[in-house]
C-alpha positions in Angstrom: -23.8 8.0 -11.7 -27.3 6.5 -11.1 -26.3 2.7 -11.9 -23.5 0.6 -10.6 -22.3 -2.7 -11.4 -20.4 -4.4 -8.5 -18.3 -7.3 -10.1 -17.1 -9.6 -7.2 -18.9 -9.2 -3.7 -15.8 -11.6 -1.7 -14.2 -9.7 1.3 -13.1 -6.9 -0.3 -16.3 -6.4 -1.9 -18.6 -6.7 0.6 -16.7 -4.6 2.6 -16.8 -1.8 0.4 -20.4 -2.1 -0.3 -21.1 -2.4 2.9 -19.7 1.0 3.9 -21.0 2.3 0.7 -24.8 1.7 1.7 -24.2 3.1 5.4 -23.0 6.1 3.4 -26.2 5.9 1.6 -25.7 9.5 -0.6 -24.1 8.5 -3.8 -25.3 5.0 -5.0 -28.4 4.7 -6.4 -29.3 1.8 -8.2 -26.4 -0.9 -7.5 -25.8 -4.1 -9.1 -24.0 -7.6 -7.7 -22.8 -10.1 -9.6 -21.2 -12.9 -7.5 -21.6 -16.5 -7.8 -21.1 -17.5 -4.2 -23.0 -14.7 -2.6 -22.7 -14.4 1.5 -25.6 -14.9 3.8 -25.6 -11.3 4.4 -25.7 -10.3 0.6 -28.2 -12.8 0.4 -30.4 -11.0 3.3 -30.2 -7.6 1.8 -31.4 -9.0 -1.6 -34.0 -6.1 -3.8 -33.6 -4.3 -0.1 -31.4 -1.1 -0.3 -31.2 -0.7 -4.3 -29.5 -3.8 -4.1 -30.2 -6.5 -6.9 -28.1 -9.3 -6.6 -27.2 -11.0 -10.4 -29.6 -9.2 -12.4 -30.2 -10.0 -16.0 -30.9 -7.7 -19.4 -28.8 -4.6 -18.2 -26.9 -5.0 -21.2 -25.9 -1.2 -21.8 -27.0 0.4 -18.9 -24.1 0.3 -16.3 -22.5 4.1 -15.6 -19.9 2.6 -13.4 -18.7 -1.1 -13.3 -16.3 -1.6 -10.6 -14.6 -4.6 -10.9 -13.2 -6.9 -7.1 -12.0 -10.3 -8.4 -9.3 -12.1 -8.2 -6.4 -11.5 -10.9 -6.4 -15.0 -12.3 -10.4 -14.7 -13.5 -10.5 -10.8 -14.2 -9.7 -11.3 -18.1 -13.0 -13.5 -18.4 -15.1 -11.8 -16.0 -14.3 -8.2 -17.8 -15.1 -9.8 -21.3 -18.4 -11.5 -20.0 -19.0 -8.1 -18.6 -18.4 -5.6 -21.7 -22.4 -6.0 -22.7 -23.5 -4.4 -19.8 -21.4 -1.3 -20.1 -22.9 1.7 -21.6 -20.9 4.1 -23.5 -20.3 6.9 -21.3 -19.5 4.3 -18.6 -16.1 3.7 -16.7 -14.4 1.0 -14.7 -13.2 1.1 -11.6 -10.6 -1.6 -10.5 -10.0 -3.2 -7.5 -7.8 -6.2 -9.1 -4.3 -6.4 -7.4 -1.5 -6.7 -10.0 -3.7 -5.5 -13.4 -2.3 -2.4 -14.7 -3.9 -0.1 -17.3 -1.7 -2.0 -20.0 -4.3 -5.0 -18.9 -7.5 -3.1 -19.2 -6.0 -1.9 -23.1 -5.5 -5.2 -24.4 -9.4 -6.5 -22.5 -10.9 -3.4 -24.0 -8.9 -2.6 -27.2 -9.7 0.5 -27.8 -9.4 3.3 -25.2 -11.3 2.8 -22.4 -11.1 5.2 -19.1 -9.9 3.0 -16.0 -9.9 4.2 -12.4 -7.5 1.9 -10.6 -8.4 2.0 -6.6 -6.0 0.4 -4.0 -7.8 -0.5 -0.5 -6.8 -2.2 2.9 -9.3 -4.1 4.5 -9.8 -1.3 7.1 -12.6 0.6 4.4 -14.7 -2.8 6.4 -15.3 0.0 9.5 -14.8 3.2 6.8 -11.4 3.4 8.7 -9.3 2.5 5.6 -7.1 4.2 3.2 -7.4 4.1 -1.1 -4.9 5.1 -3.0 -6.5 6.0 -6.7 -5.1 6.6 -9.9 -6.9 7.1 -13.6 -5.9 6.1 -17.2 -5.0 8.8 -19.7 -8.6 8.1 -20.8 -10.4 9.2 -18.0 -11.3 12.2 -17.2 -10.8 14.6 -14.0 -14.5 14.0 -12.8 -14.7 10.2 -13.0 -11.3 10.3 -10.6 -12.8 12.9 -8.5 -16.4 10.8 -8.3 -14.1 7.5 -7.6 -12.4 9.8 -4.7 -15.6 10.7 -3.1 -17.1 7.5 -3.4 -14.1 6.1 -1.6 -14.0 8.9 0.7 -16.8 7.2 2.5 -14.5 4.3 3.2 -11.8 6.0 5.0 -9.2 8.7 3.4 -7.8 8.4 -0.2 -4.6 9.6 -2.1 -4.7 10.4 -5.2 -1.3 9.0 -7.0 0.9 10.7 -9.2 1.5 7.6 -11.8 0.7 4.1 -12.2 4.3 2.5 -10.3 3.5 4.3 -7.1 0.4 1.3 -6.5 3.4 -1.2 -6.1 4.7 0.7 -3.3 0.8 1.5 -1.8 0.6 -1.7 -1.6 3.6 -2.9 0.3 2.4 -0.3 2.6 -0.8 0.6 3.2 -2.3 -2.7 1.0 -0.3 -5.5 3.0 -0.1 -2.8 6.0 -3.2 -4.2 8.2 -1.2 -7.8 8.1 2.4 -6.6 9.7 0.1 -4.5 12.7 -1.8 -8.0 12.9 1.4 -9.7 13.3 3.2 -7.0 15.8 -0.3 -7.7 17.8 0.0 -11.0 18.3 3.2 -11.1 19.0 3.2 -8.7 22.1 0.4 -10.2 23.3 2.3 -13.6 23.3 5.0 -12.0 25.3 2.8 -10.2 27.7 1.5 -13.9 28.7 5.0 -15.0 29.0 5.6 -12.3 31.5 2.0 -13.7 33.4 -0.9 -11.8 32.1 -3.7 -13.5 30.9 -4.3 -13.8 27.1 -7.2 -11.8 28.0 -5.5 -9.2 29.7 -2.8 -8.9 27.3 -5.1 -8.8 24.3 -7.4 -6.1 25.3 -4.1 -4.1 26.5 -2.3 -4.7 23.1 -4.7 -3.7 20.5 -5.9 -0.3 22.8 -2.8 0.6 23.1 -2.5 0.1 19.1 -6.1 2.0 18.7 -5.1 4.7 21.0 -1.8 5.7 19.2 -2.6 5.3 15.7 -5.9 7.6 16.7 -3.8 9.9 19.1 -0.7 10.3 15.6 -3.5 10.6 13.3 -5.2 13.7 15.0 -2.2 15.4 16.7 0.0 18.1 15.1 3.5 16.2 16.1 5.5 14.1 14.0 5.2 10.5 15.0 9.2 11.1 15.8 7.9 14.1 18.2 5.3 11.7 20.0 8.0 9.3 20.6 9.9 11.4 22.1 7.3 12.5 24.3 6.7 8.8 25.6 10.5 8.5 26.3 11.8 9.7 29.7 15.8 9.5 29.9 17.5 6.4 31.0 13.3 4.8 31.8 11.5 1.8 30.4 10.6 3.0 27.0 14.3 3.9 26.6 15.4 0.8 27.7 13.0 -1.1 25.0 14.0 1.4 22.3 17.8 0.8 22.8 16.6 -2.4 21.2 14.5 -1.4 18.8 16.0 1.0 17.4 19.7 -0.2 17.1 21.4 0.7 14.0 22.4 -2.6 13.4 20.4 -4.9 14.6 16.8 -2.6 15.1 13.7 -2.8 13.8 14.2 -0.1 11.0 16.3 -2.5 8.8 13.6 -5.4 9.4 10.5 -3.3 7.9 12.8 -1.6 5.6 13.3 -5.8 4.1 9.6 -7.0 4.7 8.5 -3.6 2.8 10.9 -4.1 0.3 10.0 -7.7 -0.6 6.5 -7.0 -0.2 7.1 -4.2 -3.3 9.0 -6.4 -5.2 6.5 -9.4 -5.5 3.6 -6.9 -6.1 5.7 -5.4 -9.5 6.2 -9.2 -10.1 2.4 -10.0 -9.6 1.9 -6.8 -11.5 4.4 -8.3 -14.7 3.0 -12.0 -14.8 
């Protein structure tokens, strides 16, 4: 695909472009239109194959991938039509707009790739789950795949209803770890470390296991185990934690839960 149209540079956007260009293997010619660039998109201006809100490409996108918010995507899509060619595709990055969406902006068939990222693909440590229309074709989901590949690691879904529950998970994910963070580092200053202390100790010892599960053949239920001697501290704090009752397992199981729901009623309104 030789020319790509970037709709929507915000935090998302830049993120992935920004990973995209240290990539620097699949992008050719690439195209931004936002209206409040940043002072980095800005810098990078006609360096990098980057043009920032180019005029007269009507026709000659390949690929427009599309990172707005939900509430302006209709009119950005139709203010953007002109500039697709006809062998082109979209890729979307807009929470909540399903392919019955992109049919009714389009009207007539139109092959969507629909890409779900967490804010991780910022340090190509994330995770996109991707899904195409019944319009597109195998290689425009496999080219999505390896673009995204360069981003962090992708899934490729089985149907369109499994996004709601990628993003209860791995979309709203980053924002429960954030949370957990904070608060242990909170009660590690109640116990008398410093913030500093208790900070740097917190999110290594978050780094160190997500990095240590993520390359080690043992269930995450194995490598608990392993961490657990009988009747010691970890036991003690996982009496707790684990309670049938009153544990943490019935906690995420609700947060995760809600966080599905509102995405299918995002997804509806």
């Amino acid at each position: 695909m030789n020319k790509v149209l970037i709709v929507g540079a915000g935090n998302m956007g830049e993120a992935m472009l920004k990973g995209w260009l240290k990539a620097n293997n699949m992008l050719k010619q690439v195209y931004i239109r936002e209206p409040n660039p940043s002072n980095w998109l800005k810098k990078i201006h006609n360096e990098k194959k980057i043009l920032l809100n180019p005029s007269n490409i009507e026709g000659k996108i390949d690929v427009g991938i599309f990172a707005v918010k939900p509430q302006v995507a209709e009119k950005v899509i139709l203010d953007t039509k002109i500039d697709l060619s006809k062998k082109s595709f979209v890729i979307s990055v807009i929470a909540g707009k399903d392919f019955n969406f992109f049919a009714k902006v389009f009207d007539v068939p139109y092959p969507v790739v629909r890409v779900m990222p967490n804010t991780p693909v910022a340090i190509e440590q994330g995770v996109s789950a991707i899904i195409g229309n019944s319009f597109s074709s195998l290689s425009q989901v496999n080219w999505t795949e390896k673009l995204f590949n360069n981003l962090g690691k992708t899934v490729i879904l089985e149907k369109e209803s499994q996004i709601d529950a990628v993003t209860a998970i791995s979309g709203s994910g980053p924002a429960y770890i954030f949370n957990f963070a904070e608060t242990v580092i909170e009660i590690g200053k109640e116990l008398g470390l410093s913030e500093q202390i208790s900070k740097k100790i917190v999110l290594q010892t978050i780094v160190g296991a997500g990095l240590l599960a993520n390359n080690s053949d043992k269930t995450p239920s194995k490598l608990r185990e392993n961490v657990t001697s009988p009747n010691g501290t970890t036991q003690a704090a996982l009496n707790i934690l684990m309670d049938e009752k009153n544990g943490w397992h019935g906690i995420i199981k609700s947060a995760v839960f809600a966080a599905h729901k509102r995405s299918k009623i995002l997804a509806k309104n």
